[in-house]
Every structure is written in structure tokens, then in C-alpha cells.
C-alpha positions in Angstrom: -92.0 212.9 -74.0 -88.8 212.2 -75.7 -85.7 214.5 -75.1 -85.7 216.3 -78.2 -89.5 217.6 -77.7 -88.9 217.9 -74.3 -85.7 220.4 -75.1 -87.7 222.4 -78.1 -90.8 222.7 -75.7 -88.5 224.8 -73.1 -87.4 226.8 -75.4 -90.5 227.3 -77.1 -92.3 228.2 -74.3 -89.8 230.8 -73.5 -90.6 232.5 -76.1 -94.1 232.6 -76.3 -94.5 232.9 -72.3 -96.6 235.8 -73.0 -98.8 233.6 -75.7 -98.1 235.5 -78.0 -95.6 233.6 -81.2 -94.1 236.5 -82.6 -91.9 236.0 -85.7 -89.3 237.3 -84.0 -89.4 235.2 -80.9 -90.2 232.1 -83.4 -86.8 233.3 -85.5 -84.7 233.4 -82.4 -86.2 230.0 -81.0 -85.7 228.5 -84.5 -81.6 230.0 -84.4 -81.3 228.4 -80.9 -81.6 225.1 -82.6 -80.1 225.5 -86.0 -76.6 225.0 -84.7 -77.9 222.3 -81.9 -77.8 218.5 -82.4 -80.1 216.6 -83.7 -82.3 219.7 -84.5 -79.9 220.8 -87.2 -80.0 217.3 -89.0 -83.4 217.7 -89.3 -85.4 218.3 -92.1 -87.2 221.9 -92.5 -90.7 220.3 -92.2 -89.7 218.5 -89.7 -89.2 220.9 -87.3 -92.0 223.1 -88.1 -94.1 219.9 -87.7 -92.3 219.6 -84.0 -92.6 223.3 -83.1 -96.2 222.8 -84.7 -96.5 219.2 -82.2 -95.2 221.3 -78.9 -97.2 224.4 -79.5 -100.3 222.0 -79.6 -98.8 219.9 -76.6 -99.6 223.6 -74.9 -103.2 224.5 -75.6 -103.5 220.6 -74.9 -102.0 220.8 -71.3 -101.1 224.2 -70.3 -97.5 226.1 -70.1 -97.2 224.6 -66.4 -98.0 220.8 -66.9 -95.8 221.1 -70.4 -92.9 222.3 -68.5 -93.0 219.6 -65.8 -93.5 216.5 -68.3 -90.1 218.6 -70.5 -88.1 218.3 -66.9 -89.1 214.7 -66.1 -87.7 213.8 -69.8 -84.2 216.0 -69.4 -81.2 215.1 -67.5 -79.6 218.0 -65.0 -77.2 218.9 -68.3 -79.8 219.2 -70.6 -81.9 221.3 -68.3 -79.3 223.2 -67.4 -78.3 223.6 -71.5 -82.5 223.9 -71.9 -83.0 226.9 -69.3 -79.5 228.9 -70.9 -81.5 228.7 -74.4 -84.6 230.1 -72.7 -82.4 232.9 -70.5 -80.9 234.4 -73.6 -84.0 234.1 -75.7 -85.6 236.0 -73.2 -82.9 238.2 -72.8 -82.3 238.8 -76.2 -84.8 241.6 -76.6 -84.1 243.3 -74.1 -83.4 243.8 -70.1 -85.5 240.9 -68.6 -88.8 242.4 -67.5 -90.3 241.5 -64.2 -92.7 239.1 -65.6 -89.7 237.5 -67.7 -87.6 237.0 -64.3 -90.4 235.5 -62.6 -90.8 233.0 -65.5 -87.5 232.3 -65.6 -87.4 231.7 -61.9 -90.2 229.3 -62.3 -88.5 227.0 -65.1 -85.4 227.0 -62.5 -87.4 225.1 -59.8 -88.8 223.0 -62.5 -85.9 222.2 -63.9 -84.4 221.7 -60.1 -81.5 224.1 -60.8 -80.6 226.3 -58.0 -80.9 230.0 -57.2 -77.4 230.5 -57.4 -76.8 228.3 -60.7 -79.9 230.1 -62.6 -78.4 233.5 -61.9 -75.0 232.7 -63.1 -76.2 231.7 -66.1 -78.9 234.6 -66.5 -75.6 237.0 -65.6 -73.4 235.5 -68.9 -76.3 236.6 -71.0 -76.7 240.4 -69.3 -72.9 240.8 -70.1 -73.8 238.8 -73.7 -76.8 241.5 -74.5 -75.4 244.8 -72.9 -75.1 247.5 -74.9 -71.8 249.3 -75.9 -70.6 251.8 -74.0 -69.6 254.9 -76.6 -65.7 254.8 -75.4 -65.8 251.4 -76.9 -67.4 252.0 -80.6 -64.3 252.4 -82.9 -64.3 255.8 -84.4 -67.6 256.3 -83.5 -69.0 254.0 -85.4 -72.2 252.0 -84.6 
């Protein structure tokens, strides 16, 4: 597995860890890469044909054996870039649930980033998602 698969397959799988694709999650994943190098030279088609080429990789091998073949292919930045896309698009809908953390906490020891390193970067994404407090609206507004 090349770096670029390896990368959209972590993400990927973050959102569809329940697998379930929703257009939502699929919007978000696609929004992580727009900005992201190479993803955002490519083509449209071609990245629906690589989200379409990971998702298969899935059924094909399962969530777990996916994952491991996407950390052997990453270097410790990359995973460390690759399991930030996947905190915040977890995050992003909400608190992380239980079964989100426990996820989470599996792609760390995948990706063989620490306790302590996992949770500072899950931490920049609660301060990232948490709501407004109403002292800090301006005049009220929403």
C-alpha cells in the first residue's frame, strides 16, 4: 500500500468506524483532503475512484488488517498527521462517544503513538469543537 492510500484509508475508516458511510462523514473525510497534498491535485474521479479502491480494500480485509497494512506504509509524522485527521473527524460531530474513544485508542497503538501523544492531540480538537459559552456570543448573537 502506497502512502497516499494508506493516509485516505485512516481517515476513511474513521469515519465509517460504525460501517455506516454517511454523507456527512464522507463530506468531512472528503474536506480533510481537499486542502491536503497530493489529494488536492487530484482529479474529482480520482479520488472517488480511491475512496471507492479503500472502501473495497475494507470489505476485502477487514477494518483491523486495513489499518495495520495503512501503519506499515506511514512514517511516525504521517501517522501522527493521519490519526489528528481521524480525531477531529471523529470529533467533529460531537463529544467523542465511548465506542469512538476506544477506536481511537486502537488506531494509536497501530499507529505506535503513545498514550500521552494521542491525548494531546484528541485535547486540541475538544478545545477546536467546544461550544460557545453565551458570555462569549457578541450581542447575543449565534
Amino acid at each position: 500500500m502506497n502512502v497516499v492510500t494508506a493516509f485516505a484509508a485512516v481517515g476513511l475508516t474513521a469515519v465509517s468506524w460504525d460501517d455506516t458511510l454517511s454523507r456527512a462523514g464522507a463530506r468531512a473525510f472528503r474536506h480533510a483532503l481537499d486542502y491536503r497534498e497530493p489529494y488536492c491535485r487530484m482529479s474529482e474521479n480520482d479520488v472517488v475512484l480511491l475512496m471507492d479502491a479503500v472502501l473495497a480494500m475494507r470489505l476485502e480485509k477487514g477494518t483491523k488488517a486495513l489499518m495495520l497494512e495503512a501503519a506499515k506504509a506511514l512514517t511516525a509524522d504521517q501517522a501522527l498527521t493521519a490519526y489528528a485527521m481521524a480525531s477531529e473527524l471523529m470529533r467533529s460531530d460531537g463529544p467523542y462517544s465511548a465506542e469512538e474513544r476506544r477506536r481511537l485508542d486502537l488506531l494509536a497503538l497501530m499507529l505506535s503513538i503513545s498514550q500521552v501523544e494521542a491525548e494531546r492531540i484528541d485535547s486540541v480538537f475538544e478545545l477546536l469543537h467546544a461550544p460557545l459559552e453565551p458570555a462569549l456570543l457578541v450581542n447575543g448573537a449565534s
